[in-house]
C-alpha positions in Angstrom: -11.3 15.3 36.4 -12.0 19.1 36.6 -14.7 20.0 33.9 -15.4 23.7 35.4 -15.9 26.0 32.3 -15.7 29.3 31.8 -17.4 31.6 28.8 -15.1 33.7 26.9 -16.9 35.3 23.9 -18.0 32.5 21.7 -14.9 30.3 22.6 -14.8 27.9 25.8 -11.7 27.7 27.8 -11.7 24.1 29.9 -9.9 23.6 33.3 -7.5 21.6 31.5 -6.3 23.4 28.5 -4.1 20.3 26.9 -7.3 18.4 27.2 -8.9 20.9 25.1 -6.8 21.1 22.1 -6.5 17.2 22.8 -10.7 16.8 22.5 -9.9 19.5 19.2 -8.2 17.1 17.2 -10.3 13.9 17.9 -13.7 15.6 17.2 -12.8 17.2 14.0 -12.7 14.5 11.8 -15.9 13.1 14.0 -17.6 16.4 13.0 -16.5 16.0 9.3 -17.9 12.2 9.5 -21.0 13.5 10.8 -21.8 16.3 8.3 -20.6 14.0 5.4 -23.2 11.5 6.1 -25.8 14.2 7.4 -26.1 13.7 10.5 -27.4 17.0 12.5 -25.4 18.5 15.5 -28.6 17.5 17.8 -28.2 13.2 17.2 -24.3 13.8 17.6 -25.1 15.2 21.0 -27.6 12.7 21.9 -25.1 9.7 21.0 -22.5 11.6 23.2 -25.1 11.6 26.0 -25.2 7.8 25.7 -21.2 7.3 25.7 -21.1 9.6 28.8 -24.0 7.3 30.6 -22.2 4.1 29.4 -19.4 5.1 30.4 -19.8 6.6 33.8 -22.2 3.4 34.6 -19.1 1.5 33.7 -17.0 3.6 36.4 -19.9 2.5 38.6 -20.0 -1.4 37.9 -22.3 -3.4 40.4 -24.4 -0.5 41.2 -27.7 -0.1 40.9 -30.7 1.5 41.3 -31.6 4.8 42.4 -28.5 5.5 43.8 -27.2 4.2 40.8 -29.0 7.1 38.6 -28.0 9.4 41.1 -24.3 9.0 40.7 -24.3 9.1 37.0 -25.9 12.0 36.9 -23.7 13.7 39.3 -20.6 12.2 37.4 -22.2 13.4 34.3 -24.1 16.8 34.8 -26.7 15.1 33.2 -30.1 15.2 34.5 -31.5 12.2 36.3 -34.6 12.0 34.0 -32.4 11.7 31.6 -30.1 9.3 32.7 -33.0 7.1 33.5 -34.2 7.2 29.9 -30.7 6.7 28.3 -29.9 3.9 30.8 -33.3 1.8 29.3 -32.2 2.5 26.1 -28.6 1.5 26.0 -27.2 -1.6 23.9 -24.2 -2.6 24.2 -22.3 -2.3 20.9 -22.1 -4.8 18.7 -18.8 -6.7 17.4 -17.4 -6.8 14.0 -15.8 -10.4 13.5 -14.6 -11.1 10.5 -16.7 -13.3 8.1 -16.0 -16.3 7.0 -14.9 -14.8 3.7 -12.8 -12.1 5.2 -11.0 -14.7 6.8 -10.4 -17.3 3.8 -9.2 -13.8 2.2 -6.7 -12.6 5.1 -5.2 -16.1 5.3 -4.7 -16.3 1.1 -2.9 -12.4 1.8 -1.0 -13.8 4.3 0.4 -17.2 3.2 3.6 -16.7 2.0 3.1 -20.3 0.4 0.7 -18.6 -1.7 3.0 -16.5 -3.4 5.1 -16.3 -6.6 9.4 -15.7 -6.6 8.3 -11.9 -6.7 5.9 -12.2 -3.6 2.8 -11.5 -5.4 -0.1 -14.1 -4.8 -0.5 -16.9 -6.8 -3.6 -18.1 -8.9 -5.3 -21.0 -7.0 -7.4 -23.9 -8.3 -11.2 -23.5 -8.0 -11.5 -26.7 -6.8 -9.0 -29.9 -6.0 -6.3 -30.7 -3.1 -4.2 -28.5 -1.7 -3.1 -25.9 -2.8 -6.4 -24.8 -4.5 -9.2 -22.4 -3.3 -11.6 -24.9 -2.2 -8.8 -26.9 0.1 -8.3 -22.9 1.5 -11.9 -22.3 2.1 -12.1 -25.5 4.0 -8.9 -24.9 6.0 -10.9 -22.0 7.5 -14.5 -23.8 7.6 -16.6 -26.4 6.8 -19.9 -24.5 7.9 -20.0 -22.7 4.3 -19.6 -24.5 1.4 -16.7 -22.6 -0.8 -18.6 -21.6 -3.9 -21.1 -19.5 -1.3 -17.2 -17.8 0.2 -16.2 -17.3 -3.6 -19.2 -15.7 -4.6 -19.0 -13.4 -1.4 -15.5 -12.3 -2.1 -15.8 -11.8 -5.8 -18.7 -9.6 -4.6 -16.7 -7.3 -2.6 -14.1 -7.0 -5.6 -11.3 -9.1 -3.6 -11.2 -12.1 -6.1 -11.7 -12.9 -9.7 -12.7 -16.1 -10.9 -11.7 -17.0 -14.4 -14.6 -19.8 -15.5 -12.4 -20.5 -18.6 -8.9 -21.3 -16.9 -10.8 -22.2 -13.6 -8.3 -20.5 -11.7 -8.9 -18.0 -8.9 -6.9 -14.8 -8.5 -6.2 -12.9 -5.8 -7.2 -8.7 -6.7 -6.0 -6.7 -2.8 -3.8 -7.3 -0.5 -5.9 -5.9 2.3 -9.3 -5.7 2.9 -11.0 -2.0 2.2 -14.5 -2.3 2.0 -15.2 0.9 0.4 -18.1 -0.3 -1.7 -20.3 -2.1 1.5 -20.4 1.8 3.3 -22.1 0.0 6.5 -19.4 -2.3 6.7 -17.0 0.1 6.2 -18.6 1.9 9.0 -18.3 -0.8 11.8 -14.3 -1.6 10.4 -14.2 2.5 11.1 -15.7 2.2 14.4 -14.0 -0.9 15.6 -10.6 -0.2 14.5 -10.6 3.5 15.6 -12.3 2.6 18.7 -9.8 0.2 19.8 -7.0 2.5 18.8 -8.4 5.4 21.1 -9.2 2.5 23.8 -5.6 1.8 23.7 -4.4 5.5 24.0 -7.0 6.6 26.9 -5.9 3.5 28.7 -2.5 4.4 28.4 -3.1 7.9 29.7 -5.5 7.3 32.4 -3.2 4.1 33.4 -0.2 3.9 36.4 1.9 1.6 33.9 0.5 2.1 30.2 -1.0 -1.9 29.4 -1.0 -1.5 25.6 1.7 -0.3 23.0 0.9 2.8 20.7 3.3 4.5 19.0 4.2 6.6 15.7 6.3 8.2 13.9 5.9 11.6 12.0 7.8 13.7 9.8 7.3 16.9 7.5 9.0 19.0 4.8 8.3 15.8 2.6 7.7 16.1 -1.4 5.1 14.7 -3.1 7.4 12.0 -4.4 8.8 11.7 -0.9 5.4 10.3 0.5 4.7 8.5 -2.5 7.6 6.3 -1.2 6.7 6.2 2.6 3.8 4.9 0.8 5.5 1.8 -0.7 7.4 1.1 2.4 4.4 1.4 4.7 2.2 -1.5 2.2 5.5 -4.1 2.7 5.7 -3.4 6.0 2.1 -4.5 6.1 2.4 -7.5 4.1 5.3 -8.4 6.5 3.1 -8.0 9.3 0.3 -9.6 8.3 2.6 -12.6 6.4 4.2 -13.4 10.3 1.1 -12.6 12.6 -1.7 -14.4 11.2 -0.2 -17.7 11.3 0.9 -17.0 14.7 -2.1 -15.7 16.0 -3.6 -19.3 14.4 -1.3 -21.3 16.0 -2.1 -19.6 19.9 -5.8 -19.9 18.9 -5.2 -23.6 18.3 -3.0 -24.6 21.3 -5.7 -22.4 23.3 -8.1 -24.9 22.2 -6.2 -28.4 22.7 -4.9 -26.9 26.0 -8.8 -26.2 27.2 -7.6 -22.5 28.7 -10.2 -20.4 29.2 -10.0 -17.9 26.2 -11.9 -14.8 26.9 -9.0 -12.3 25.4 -8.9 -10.4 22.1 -6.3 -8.4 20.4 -6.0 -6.1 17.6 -2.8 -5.5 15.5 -2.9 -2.5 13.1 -1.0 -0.1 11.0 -1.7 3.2 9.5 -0.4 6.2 7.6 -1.6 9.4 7.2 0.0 12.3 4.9 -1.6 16.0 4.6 -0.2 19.1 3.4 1.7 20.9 6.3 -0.7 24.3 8.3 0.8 27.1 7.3 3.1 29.0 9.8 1.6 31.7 12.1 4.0 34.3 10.4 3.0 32.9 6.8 -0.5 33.7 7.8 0.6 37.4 8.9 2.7 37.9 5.3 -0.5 37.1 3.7 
């Protein structure tokens, strides 16, 4: 890939324009992240220096040594001091799982035996057979005992548990974890991650492996989005209602079957909506 760079006043013109404005888009919310939580412009650089080392001692797999140093630093116009330091200091990342509570609470979401005529979740037992929170907690694990899951997920605001009626009720139908910010964080990072994994794969591929797609619209109202809105949460709780039984069910056969099972995969869906940039002759009239 050509990187050569040219100065033009205070702007930067790359070899590959459409890369530029491509690189635009996906650091500006990155930037906005990154003053939001006060983080200066010199540790964004230096964790960008570590990506770029990773990544180009990826594209170098099975080499080492000095050689090894050598080539990253030529890949990465990076200085081989520095590329020496970075490479003793790099961890590989670590992986959000879901917790045990997280899953007990996708699996409630997503059991359309769970749920009332209307398709809203039904009120579960504390305790007792099937169907009753403890019989769910224990579908998922027998590791944690379920008062030590119900605690956890009437922590994070996901269930309430009424001590008089002894019932448990179910509060989301998706898990946000807006209030745990560090968790928050690494569900930010894993989901995005694997998103933008998924479209550089696709465009650095022959034949693109993974699917990501979307579809956009503007001149929407207010009212308009509002229902996109709507229909993007059922399609959701359809999603989620048919997959995580599914997924279950391979996991399982996986298991019985003795296959090696070394694979992961990550289903999402997403909506964005923001006021529409204003034309270039708008701007003019103004």
């Amino acid at each position: 890939m050509n990187m050569a760079r040219k100065e033009s006043g205070t702007r930067t013109a790359l070899a590959d324009p459409a890369l530029g404005d491509a690189l635009g888009l996906l650091l500006a919310p990155v930037a906005r992240l990154c003053l939001a939580r006060g983080l200066n412009f010199a540790s964004a650089v230096e964790l960008l220096k570590h990506s770029y080392v990773g990544a180009a001692r990826e594209a170098h797999a099975g080499r080492h040594g000095p050689r090894d140093i050598a080539r990253v630093s030529a890949a990465t116009g990076i200085s081989r001091r520095e590329v020496t330091r970075i490479s003793n200091e790099l961890v590989a990342p670590s992986v959000v799982r879901g917790s045990p509570a997280t899953k007990v609470f996708t699996k409630w979401a997503s059991n359309a035996r769970l749920r009332d005529r209307d398709g809203h979740p039904r009120p579960l037992r504390r305790q007792g057979r099937a169907p009753s929170f403890e019989a769910l907690s224990y579908s998922v694990t027998h590791d944690i005992h379920p008062t030590v899951i119900l605690d956890e997920l009437c922590r994070l605001g996901l269930v309430r548990h009424d001590a008089e009626s002894g019932l448990v009720h179910l509060l989301r139908d998706a898990f946000a974890p807006h209030e745990d910010q560090g968790r928050a964080l690494s569900f930010l990072g894993s989901n995005v991650g694997d998103h933008l994994l998924a479209a550089v794969d696709n465009i650095l591929a022959e034949q693109p492996p993974h699917l990501e797609q979307a579809v956009f619209a503007d001149e929407l109202s207010d009212e308009s989005v509002a229902q996109v809105r709507s229909l993007v949460t059922a399609q959701w709780r359809s999603l989620l209602a048919e997959f995580v039984p599914k997924l279950e069910a391979l996991i399982e056969a996986d298991r019985v079957a003795g296959k090696r099972a070394r694979q992961r995969v990550r289903i999402g869906l997403y909506s964005f909506h923001a006021d529409m940039p204003e034309s270039t002759e708008q701007l003019k009239k103004d």
